[in-house]
One Martini backbone bead per residue (centre of mass of N, CA, C, O) as a GRO file, in nm:
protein
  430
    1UNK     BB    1  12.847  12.366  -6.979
    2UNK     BB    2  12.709  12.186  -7.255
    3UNK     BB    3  12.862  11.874  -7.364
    4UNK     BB    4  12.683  11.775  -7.513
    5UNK     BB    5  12.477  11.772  -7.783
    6UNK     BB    6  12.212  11.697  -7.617
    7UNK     BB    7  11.946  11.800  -7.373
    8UNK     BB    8  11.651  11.665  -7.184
    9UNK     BB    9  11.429  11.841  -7.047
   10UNK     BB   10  11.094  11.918  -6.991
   11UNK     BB   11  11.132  12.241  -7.060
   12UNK     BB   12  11.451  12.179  -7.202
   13UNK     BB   13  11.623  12.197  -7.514
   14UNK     BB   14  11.974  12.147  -7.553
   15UNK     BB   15  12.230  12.289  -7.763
   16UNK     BB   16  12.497  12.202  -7.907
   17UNK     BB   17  12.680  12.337  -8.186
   18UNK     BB   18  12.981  12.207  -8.189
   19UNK     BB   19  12.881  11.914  -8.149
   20UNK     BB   20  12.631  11.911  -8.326
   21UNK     BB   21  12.543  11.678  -8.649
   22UNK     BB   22  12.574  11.728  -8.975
   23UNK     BB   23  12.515  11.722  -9.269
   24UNK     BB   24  12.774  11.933  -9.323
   25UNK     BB   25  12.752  12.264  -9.336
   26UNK     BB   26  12.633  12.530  -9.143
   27UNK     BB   27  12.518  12.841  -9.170
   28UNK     BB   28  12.277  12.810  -8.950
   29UNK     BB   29  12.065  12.735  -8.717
   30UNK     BB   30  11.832  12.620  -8.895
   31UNK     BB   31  12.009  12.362  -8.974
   32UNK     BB   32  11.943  12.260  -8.645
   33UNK     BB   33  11.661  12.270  -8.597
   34UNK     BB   34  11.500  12.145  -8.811
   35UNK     BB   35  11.577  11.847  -8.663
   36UNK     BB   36  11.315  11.932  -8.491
   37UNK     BB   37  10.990  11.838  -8.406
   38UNK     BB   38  10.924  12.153  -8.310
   39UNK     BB   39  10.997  12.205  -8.626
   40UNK     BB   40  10.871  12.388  -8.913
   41UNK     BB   41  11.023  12.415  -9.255
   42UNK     BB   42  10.944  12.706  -9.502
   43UNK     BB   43  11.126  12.711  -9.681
   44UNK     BB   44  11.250  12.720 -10.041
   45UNK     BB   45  11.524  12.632  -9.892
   46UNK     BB   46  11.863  12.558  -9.790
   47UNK     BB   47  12.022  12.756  -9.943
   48UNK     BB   48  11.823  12.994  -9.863
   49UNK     BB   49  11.760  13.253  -9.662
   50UNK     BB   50  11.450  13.332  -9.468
   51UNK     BB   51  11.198  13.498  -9.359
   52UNK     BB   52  11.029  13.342  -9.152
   53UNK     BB   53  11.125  13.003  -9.215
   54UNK     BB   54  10.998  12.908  -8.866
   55UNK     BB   55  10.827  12.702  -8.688
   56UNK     BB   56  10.648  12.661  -8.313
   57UNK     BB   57  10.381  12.466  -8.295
   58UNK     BB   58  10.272  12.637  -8.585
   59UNK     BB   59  10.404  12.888  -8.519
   60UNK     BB   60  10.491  13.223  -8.612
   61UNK     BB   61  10.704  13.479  -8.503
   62UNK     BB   62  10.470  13.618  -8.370
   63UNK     BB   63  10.431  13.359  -8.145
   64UNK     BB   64  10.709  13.359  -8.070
   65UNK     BB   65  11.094  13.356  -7.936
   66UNK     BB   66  11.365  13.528  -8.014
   67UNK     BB   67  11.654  13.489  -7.816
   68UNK     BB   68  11.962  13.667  -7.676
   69UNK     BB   69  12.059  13.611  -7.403
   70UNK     BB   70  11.745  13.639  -7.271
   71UNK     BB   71  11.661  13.827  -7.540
   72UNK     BB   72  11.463  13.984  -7.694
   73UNK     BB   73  11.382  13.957  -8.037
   74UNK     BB   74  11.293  14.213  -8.271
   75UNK     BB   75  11.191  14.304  -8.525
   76UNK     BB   76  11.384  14.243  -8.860
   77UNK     BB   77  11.328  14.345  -9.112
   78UNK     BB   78  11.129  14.425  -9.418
   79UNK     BB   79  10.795  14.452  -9.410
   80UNK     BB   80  10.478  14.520  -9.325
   81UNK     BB   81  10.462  14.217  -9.216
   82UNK     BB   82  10.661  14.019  -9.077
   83UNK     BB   83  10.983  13.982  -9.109
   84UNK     BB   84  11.145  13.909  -8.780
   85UNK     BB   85  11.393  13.652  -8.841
   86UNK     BB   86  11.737  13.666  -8.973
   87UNK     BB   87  11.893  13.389  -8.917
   88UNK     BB   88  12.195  13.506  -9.072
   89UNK     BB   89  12.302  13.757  -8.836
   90UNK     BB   90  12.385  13.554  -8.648
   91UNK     BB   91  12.664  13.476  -8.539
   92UNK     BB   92  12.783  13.138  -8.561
   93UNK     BB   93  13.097  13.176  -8.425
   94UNK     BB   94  12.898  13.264  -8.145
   95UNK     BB   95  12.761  12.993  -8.085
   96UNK     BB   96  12.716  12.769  -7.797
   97UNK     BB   97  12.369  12.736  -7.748
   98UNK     BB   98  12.003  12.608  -7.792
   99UNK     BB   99  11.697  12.704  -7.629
  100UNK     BB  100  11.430  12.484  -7.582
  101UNK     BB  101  11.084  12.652  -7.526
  102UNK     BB  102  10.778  12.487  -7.471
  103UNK     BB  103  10.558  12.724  -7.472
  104UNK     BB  104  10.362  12.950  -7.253
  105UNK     BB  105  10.553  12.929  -6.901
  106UNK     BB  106  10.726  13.148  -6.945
  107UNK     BB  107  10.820  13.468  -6.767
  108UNK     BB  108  11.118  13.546  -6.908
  109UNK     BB  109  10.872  13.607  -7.126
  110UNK     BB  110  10.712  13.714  -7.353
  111UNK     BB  111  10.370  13.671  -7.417
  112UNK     BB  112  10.397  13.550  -7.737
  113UNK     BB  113  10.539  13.298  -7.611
  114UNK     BB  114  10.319  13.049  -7.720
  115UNK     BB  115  10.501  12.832  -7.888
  116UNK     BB  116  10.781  12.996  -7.752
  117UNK     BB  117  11.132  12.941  -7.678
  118UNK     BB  118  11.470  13.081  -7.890
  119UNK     BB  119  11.771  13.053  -7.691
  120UNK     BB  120  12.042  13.187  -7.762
  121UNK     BB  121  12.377  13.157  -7.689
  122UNK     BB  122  12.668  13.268  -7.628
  123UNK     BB  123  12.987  13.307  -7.571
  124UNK     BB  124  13.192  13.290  -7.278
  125UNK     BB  125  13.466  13.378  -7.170
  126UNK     BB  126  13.825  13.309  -7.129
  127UNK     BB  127  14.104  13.175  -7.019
  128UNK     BB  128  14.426  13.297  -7.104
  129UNK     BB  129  14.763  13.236  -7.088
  130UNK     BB  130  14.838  13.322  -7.369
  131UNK     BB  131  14.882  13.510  -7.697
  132UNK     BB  132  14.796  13.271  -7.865
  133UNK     BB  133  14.592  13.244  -8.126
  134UNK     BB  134  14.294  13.120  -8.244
  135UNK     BB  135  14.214  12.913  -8.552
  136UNK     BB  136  13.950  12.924  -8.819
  137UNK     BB  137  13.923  12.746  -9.114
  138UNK     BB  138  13.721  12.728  -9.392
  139UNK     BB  139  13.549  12.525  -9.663
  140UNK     BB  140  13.261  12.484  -9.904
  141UNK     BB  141  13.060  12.262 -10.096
  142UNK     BB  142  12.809  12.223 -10.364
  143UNK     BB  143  12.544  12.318 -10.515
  144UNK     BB  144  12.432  12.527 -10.699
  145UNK     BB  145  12.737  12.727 -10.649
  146UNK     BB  146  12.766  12.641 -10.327
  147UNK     BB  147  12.979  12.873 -10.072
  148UNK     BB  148  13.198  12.871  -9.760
  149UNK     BB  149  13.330  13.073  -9.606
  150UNK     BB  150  13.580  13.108  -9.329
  151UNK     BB  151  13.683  13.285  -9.018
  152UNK     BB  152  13.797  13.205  -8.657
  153UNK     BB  153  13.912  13.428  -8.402
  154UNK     BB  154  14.072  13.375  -8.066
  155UNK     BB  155  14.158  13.539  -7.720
  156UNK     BB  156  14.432  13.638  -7.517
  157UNK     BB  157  14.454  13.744  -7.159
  158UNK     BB  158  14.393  13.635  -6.929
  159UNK     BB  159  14.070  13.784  -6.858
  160UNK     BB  160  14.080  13.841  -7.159
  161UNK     BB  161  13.891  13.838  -7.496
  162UNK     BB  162  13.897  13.753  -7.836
  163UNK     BB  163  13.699  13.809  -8.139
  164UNK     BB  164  13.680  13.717  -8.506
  165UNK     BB  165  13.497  13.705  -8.800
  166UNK     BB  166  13.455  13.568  -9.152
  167UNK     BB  167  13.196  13.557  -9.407
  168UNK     BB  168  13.144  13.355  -9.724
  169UNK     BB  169  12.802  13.337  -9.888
  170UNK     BB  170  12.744  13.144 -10.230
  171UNK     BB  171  12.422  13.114 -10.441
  172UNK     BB  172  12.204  13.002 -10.687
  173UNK     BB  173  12.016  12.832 -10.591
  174UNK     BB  174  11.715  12.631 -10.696
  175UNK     BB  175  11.563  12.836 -10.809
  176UNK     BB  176  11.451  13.087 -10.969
  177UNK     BB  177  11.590  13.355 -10.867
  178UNK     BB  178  11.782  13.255 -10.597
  179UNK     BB  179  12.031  13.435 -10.514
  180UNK     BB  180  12.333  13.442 -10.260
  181UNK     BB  181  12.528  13.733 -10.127
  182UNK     BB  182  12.739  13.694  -9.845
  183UNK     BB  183  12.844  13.878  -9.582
  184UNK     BB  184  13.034  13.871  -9.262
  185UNK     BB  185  13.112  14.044  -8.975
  186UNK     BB  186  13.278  14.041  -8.650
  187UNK     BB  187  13.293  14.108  -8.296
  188UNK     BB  188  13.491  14.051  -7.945
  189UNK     BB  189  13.457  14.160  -7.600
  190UNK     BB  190  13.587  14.064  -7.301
  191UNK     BB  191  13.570  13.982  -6.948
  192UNK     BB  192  13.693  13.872  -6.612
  193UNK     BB  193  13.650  13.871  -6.318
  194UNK     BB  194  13.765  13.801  -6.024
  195UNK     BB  195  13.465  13.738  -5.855
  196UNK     BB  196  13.354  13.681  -6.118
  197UNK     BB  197  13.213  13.702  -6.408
  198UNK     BB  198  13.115  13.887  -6.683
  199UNK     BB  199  13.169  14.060  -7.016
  200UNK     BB  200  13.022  14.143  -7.323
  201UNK     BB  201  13.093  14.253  -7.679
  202UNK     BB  202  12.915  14.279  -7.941
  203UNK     BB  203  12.953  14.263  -8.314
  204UNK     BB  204  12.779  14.323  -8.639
  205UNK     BB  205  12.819  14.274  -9.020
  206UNK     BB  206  12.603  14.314  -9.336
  207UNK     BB  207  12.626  14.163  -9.680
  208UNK     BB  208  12.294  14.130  -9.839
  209UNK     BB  209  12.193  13.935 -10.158
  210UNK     BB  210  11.869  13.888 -10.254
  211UNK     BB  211  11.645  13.669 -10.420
  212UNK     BB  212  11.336  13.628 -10.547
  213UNK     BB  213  11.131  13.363 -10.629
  214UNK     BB  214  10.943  13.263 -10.937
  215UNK     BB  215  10.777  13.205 -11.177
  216UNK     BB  216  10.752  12.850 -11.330
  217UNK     BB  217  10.535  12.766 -11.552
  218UNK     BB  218  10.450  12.553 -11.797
  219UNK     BB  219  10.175  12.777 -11.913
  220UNK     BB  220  10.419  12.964 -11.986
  221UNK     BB  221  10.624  13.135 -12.219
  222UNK     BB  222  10.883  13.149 -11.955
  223UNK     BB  223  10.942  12.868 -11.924
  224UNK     BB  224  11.262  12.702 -11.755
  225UNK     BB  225  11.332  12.359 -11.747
  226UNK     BB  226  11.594  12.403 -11.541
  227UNK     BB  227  11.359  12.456 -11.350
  228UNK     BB  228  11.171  12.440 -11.116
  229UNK     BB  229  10.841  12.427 -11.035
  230UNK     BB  230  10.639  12.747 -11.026
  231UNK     BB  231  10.377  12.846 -10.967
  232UNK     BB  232  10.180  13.108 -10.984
  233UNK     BB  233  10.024  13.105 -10.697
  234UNK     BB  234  10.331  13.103 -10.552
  235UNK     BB  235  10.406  13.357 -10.701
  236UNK     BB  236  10.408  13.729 -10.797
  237UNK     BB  237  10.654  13.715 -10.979
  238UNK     BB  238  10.846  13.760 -11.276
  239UNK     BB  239  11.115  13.691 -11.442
  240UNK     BB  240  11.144  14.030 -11.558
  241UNK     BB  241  11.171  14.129 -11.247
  242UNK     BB  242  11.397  14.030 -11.090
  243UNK     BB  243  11.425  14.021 -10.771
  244UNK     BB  244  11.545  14.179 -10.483
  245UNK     BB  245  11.702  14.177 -10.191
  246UNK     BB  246  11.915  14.457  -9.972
  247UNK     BB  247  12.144  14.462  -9.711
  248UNK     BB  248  12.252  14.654  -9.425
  249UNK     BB  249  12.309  14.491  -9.146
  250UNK     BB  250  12.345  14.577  -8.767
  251UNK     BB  251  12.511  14.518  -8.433
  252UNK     BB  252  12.497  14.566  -8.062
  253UNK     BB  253  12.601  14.406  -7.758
  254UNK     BB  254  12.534  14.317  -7.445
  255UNK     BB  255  12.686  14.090  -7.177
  256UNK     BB  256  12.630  13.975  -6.802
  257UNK     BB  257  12.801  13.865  -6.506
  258UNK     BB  258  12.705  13.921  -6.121
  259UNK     BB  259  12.814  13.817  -5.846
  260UNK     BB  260  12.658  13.806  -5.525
  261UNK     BB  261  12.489  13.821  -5.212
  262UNK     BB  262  12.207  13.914  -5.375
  263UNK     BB  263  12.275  13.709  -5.625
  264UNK     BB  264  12.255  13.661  -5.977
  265UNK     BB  265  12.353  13.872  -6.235
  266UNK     BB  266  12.173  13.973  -6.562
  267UNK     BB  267  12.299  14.220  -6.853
  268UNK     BB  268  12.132  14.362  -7.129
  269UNK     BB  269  12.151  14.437  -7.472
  270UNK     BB  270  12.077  14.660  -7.746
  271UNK     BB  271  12.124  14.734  -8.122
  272UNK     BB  272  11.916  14.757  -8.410
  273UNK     BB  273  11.997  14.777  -8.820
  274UNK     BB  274  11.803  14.800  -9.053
  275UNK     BB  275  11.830  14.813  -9.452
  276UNK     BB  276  11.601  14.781  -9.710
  277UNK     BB  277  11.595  14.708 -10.098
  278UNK     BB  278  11.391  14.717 -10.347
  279UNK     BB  279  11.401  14.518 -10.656
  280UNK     BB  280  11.377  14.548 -11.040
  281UNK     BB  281  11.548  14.536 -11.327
  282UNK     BB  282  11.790  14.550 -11.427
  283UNK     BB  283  12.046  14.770 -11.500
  284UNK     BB  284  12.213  14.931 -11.717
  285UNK     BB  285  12.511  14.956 -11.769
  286UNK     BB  286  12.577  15.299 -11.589
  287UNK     BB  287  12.322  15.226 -11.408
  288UNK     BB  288  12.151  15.346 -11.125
  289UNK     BB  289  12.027  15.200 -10.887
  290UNK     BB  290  11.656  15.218 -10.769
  291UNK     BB  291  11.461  15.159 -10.555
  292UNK     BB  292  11.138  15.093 -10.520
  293UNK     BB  293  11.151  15.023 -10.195
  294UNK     BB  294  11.206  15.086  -9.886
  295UNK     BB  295  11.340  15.013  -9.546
  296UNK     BB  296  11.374  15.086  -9.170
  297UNK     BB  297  11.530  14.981  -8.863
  298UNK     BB  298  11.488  15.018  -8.542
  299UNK     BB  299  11.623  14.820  -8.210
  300UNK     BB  300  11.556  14.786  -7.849
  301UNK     BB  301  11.718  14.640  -7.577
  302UNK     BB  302  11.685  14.486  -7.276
  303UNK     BB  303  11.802  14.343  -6.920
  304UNK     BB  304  11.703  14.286  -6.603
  305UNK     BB  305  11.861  14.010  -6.336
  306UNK     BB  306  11.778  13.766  -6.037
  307UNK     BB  307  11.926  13.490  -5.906
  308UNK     BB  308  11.805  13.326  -5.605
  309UNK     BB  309  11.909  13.109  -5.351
  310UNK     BB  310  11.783  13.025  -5.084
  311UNK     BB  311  11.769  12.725  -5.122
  312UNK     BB  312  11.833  12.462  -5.225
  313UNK     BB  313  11.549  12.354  -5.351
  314UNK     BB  314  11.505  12.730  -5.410
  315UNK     BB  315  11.422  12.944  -5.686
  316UNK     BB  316  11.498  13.268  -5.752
  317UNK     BB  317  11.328  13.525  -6.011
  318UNK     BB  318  11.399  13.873  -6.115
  319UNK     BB  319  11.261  14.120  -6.362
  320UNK     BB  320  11.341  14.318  -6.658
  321UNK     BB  321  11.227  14.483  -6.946
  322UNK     BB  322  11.302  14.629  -7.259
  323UNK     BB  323  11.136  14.734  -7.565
  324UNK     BB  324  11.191  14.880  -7.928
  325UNK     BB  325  11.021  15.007  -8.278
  326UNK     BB  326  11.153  15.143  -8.550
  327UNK     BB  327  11.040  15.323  -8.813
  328UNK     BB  328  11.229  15.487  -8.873
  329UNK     BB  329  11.173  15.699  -8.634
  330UNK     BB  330  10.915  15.554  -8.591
  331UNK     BB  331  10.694  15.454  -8.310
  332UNK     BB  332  10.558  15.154  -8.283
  333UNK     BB  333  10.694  15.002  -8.010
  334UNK     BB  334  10.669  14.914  -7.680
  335UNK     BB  335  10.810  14.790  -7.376
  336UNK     BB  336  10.710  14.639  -7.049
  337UNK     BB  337  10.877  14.424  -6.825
  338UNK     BB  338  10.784  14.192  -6.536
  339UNK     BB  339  10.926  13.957  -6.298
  340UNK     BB  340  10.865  13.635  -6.119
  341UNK     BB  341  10.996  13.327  -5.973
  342UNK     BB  342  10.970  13.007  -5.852
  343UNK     BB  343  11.169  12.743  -5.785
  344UNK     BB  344  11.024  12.421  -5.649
  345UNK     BB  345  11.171  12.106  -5.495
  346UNK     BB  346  10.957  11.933  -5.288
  347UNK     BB  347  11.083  11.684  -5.414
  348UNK     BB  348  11.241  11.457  -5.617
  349UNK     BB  349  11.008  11.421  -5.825
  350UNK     BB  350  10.887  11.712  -5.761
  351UNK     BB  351  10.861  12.024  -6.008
  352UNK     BB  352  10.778  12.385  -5.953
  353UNK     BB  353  10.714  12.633  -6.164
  354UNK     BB  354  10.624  13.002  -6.054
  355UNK     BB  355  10.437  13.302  -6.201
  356UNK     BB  356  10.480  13.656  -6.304
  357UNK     BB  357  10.355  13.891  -6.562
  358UNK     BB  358  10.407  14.187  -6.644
  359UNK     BB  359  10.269  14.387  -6.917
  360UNK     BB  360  10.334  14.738  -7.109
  361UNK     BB  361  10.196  14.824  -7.436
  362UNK     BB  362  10.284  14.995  -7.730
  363UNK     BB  363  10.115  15.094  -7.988
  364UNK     BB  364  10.148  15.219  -8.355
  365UNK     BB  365   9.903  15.240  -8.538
  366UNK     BB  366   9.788  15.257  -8.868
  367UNK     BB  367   9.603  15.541  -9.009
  368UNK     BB  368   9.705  15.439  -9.356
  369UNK     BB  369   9.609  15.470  -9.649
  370UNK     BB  370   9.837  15.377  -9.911
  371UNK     BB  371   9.605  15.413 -10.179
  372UNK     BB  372   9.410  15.652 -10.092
  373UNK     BB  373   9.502  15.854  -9.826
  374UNK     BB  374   9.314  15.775  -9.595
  375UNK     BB  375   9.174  15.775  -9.289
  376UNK     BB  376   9.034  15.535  -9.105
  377UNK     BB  377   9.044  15.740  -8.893
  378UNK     BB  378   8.904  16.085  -8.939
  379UNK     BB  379   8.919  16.192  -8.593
  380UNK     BB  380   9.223  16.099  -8.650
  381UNK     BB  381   9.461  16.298  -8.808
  382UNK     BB  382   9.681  16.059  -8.836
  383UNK     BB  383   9.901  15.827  -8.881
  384UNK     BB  384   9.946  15.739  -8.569
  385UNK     BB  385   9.826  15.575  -8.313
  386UNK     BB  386   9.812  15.497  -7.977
  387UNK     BB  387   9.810  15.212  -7.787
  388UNK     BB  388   9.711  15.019  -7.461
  389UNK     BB  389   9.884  14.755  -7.280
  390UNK     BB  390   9.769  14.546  -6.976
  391UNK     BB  391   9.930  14.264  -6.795
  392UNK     BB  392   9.861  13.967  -6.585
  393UNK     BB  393  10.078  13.666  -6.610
  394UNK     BB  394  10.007  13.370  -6.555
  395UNK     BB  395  10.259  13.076  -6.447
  396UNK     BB  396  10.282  12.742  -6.489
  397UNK     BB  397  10.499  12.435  -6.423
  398UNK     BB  398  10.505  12.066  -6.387
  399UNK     BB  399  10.656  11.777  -6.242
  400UNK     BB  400  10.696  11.420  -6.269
  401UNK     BB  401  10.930  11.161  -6.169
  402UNK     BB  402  10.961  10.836  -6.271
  403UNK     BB  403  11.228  10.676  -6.278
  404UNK     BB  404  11.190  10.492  -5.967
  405UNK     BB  405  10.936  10.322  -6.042
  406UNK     BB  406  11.122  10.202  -6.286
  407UNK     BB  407  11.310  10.112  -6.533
  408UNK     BB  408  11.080  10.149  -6.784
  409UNK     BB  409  11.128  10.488  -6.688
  410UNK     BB  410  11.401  10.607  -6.776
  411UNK     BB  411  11.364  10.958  -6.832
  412UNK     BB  412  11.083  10.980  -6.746
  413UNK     BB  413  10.754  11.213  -6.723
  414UNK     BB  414  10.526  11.439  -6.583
  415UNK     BB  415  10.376  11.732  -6.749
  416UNK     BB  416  10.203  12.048  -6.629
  417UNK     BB  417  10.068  12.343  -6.796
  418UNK     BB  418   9.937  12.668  -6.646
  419UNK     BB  419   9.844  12.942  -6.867
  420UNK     BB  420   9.860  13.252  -6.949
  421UNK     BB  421   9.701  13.383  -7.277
  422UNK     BB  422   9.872  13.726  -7.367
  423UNK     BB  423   9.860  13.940  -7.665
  424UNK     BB  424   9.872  14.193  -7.916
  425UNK     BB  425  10.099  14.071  -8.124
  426UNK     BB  426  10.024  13.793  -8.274
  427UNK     BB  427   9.875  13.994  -8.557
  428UNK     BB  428   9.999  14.221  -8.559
  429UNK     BB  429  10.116  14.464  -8.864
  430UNK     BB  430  10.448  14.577  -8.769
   0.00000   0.00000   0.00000
């Protein structure tokens, strides 16, 4: 475990989320991110969570990769192009440290993460003596009448051990329509093996009304001095639209490691589901809201890794991925990568990490101009065309560390990576 607040390494960067301390109570890991000087913070404010709010390194989620316990997660909720990532779906009271991976040098990742990688680490189980649960209840208060209930409570026996926790954060927003009102509720059970290694089963579920903030412009008829000001050109939405969306996202996760005698084995799986309604234009009192239009995400992941220590100095590391995203049932992307590592300690100052990476990824292209109703391509009449992308992608990055060439020198290195830079999904719209 990293006792730490924060760890710095040259490959990678690791924070304790509950060492970590930041002014106020943190709603989820973007207020612990935006500190860090590779993340870019994009959001309309701090007070309301939105998807796609962080970059890294330039790039946006498109272009890096966020994993949970080292399994890549697929795009989730929003509608066709961007909205790949609402980090306040994943239980904060379940995040035990997040490792910041800049570059595309990592071959335990998909090719995609040209930016990098923040791989979230959960909790893992623990030896309890008793029965008696340990309980953690909070409340914070903030401006713009915004609430912050928690309560995580976990325990166990022996081997055995749960975790369950319920979350109330609701806020009035910076901006002109722009209240957020979230419940979230998760649970965990866990095994501790006797021979080492465990199991865990996280599940988590949201229910999220959130409005998107509108046009406040003092050239317009409708400009409302109370709020601050956001250009014509910078919202679509009008005042009388109140625009919102609402969504009820779940999630089952499933996280294992397994020592043997030919390495340390680690299995991840998940399975995530959200539906989203755009809203616009409250409905009078006694009248059934319906919304504009909806969207439906089903995504699922995968993965096998094994870790060998050949000897001191040298560790192998080799595994499998895959991921599926379906839009409503219809197959959007599926993927399939295989990897080879290996870290090799050559002397005391100078470490190269080396690998290679096959990925075989299908994309089901839409074929259909949704204002028109043509076909793009006329000469296949289908909704979805399927392509075929695969690629060798090798990866290196080598470190040589200064410590004792001088005093002045204590804690610093120099690193070079040398990586190819392969993905079809960096701009595709899907």
């Amino acid at each position: 475990k990293v006792e730490q607040e924060i760890v710095l390494t040259p490959s990678t960067t690791t924070i304790n989320v509950e060492k970590y301390k930041i002014p106020g109570t943190p709603q989820n890991i973007v207020d612990i991110l935006r500190d860090q000087a590779i993340i870019d913070f994009r959001g309309y404010s701090d007070l309301v969570q939105t998807n796609d709010n962080i970059y890294m390194r330039g790039f946006d989620t498109r272009s890096f990769v966020t994993a949970i316990d080292g399994l890549s997660v697929e795009k989730v909720g929003g509608y066709k192009g961007g909205h790949f990532m609402d980090y306040s779906l994943i239980p904060f009271g379940q995040i035990e440290s997040i490792e910041i991976i800049p570059g595309p040098h990592s071959v335990l990742y998909p090719g995609r993460a040209i930016g990098g990688v923040l791989n979230i680490k959960t909790k893992e189980p623990m030896h309890y003596e008793t029965l008696k649960p340990n309980a953690k209840v909070m409340a914070s208060f903030r401006s713009y009448g915004t609430q912050d209930y928690r309560i995580d409570t976990d325990g166990g026996v022996g081997p055995f051990n749960y975790a369950f926790g319920y979350r109330k954060y609701k806020t009035d927003g910076y901006l002109r329509n722009n209240e957020e009102d979230r419940d979230t509720v998760y649970g965990r059970i866990g095994y501790i093996f006797p021979f080492g290694g465990y199991i865990n089963f996280l599940g988590s579920y949201s229910d999220i009304s959130r409005e998107i903030p509108v046009k406040n412009d003092p050239t317009r008829a409708d400009y409302d001095s109370d709020y601050p000001v956001v250009a014509d050109e910078t919202s679509r939405y009008t005042p009388s639209q109140e625009p919102r969306r609402e969504k009820e996202p779940w999630s089952i996760r499933l996280n294992a490691r397994i020592p043997t005698p030919i390495g340390s084995w680690s299995l991840g799986g998940y399975y995530s589901y959200e539906d989203q309604g755009y809203y616009f234009s409250k409905f009078p009192r006694g009248v059934k809201e319906v919304p504009a239009y909806t969207t439906e995400w089903h995504t699922y992941g995968a993965k096998i890794q094994d870790e060998i220590k050949l000897f001191e100095s040298n560790t192998l590391t080799a595994g499998f991925d895959y991921t599926q995203l379906r839009y409503r049932w219809d197959k959007i992307d599926e993927s399939f990568g295989g990897y080879i590592q290996d870290k090799w300690k050559i002397f005391n100052r100078l470490t190269l990490i080396a690998g290679i990476r096959y990925e075989d990824i299908h994309i089901w292209w839409n074929n259909k101009n949704y204002r028109t109703g043509k076909y793009a391509n006329p000469s296949r009449p289908q909704e979805y065309i399927e392509r075929t992308y695969c690629q060798f992608i090798p990866k290196s990055f080598i470190t040589y560390e200064l410590d004792d060439l001088s005093r002045y020198l204590r804690d610093t290195s120099i690193s070079l990576g040398v990586s190819k830079i392969w993905t079809p999904k960096s701009y595709c719209a899907i």
